[in-house]
C-alpha positions as CSV (number, residue, x, y, z in Angstrom):
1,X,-6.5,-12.3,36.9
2,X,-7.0,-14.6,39.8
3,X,-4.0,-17.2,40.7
4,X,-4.7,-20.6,40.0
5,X,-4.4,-22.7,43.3
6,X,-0.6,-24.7,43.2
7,X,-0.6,-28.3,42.0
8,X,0.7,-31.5,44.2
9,X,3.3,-33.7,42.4
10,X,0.9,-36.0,40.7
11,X,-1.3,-33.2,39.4
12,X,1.7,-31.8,37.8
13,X,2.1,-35.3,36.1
14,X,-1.0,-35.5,35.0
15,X,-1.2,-31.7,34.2
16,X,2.1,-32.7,31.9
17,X,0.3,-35.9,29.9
18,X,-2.8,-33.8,29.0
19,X,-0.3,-30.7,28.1
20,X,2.0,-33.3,25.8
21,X,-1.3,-35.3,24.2
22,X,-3.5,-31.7,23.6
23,X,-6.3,-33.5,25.8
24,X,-6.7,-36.9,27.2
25,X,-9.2,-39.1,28.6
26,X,-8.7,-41.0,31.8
27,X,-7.8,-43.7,30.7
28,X,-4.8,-42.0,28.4
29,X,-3.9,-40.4,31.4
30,X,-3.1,-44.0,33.3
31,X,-1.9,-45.4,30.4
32,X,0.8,-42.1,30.4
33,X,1.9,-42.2,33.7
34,X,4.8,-43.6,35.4
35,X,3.8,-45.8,38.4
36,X,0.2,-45.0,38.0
37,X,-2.5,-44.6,40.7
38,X,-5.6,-46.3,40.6
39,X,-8.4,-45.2,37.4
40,X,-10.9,-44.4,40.0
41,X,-7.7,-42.1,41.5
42,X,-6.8,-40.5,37.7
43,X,-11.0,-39.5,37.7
44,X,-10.6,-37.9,41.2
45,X,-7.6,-35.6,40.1
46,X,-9.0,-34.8,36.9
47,X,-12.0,-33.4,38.5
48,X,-9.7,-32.1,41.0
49,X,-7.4,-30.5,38.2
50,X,-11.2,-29.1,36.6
51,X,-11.9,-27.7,40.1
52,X,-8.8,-25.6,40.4
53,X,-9.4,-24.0,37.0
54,X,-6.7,-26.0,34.9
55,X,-8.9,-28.5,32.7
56,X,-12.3,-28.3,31.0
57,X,-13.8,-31.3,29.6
58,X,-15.8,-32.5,27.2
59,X,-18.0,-35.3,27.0
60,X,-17.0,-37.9,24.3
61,X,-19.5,-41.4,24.2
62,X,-18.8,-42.7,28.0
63,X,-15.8,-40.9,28.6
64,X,-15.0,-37.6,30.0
65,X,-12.3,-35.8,26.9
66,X,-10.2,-33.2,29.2
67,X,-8.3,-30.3,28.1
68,X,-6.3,-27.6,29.7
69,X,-8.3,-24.2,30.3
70,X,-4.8,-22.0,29.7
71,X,-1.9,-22.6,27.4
72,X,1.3,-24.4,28.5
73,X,3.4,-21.2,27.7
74,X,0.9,-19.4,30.4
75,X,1.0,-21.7,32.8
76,X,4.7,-21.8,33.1
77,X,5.1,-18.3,33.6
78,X,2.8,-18.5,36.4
79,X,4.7,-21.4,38.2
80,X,8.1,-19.5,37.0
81,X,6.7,-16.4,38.9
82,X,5.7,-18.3,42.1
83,X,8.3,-20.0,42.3
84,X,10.6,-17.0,42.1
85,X,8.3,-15.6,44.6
86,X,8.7,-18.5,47.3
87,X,12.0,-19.6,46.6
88,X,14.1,-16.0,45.8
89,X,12.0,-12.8,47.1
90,X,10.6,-12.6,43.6
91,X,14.1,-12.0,42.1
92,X,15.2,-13.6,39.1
93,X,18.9,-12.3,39.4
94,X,18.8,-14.6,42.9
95,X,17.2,-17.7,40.9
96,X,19.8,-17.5,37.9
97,X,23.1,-17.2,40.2
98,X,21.9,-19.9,42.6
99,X,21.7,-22.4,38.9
100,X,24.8,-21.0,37.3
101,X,26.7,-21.8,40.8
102,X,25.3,-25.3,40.9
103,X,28.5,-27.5,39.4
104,X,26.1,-29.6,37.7
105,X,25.1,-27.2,35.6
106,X,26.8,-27.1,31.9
107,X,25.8,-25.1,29.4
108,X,26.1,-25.5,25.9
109,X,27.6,-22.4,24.1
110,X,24.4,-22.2,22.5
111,X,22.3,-22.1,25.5
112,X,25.1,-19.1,26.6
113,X,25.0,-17.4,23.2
114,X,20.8,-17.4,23.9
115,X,21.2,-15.9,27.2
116,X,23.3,-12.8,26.4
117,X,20.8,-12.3,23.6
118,X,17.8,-12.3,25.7
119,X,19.7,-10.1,28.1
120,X,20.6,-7.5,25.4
121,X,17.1,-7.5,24.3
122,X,15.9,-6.7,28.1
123,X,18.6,-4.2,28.4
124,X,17.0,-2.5,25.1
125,X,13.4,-2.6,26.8
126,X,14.6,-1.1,29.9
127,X,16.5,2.2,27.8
């Protein structure tokens, strides 16, 4: 599987609008985003966004219908694992103790319960 190049800050917006709507048109886009760029400016990173691999489009009257080329879901757990990589030598142990230490962070006992699930279940894989 070949890695998707990394997205700037306002591709990641407008990578999150066409996520949240299923596909959007330019013009959705600008409507969508905070503190938005010119339309000519939405086009270019659209194309851009096409050119890395993320959207396809499709051609709807006059306007350009875009749509992402992989699932949210798949996405994430590329940026999860790139970010691990970057940020924590690839470990997730490193990435979970640096947010748990944080004092903003406050989990709900939900959120907790959830956790030692998941952790049960990966120590059952790992048997």
């Amino acid at each position: 599987m070949s890695k998707a190049p990394q997205l700037s800050a306002r591709e990641r917006q407008i990578m999150d609008v066409v996520y949240a709507l299923g596909e959007a048109s330019a013009t959705h886009v600008l409507e969508a985003l905070p503190n938005p760029p010119s339309r000519s400016a939405v086009r270019t990173f659209l194309r851009i966004l096409e050119d890395k691999g993320h959207l396809t489009h499709r051609i709807a009257g006059r306007e350009y219908i875009f749509r992402p080329t992989r699932p949210r879901t798949q996405a994430g757990r590329s940026a999860v694992r790139h970010l691990l990589d970057v940020f924590f030598d690839g470990s997730l142990e490193k990435a979970i103790a640096l947010h748990l230490s944080d004092p903003r962070t406050d989990l709900s006992d939900d959120e907790l319960k959830r956790l030692e699930e998941l952790i049960q279940e990966a120590r059952k894989k790992g048997q």
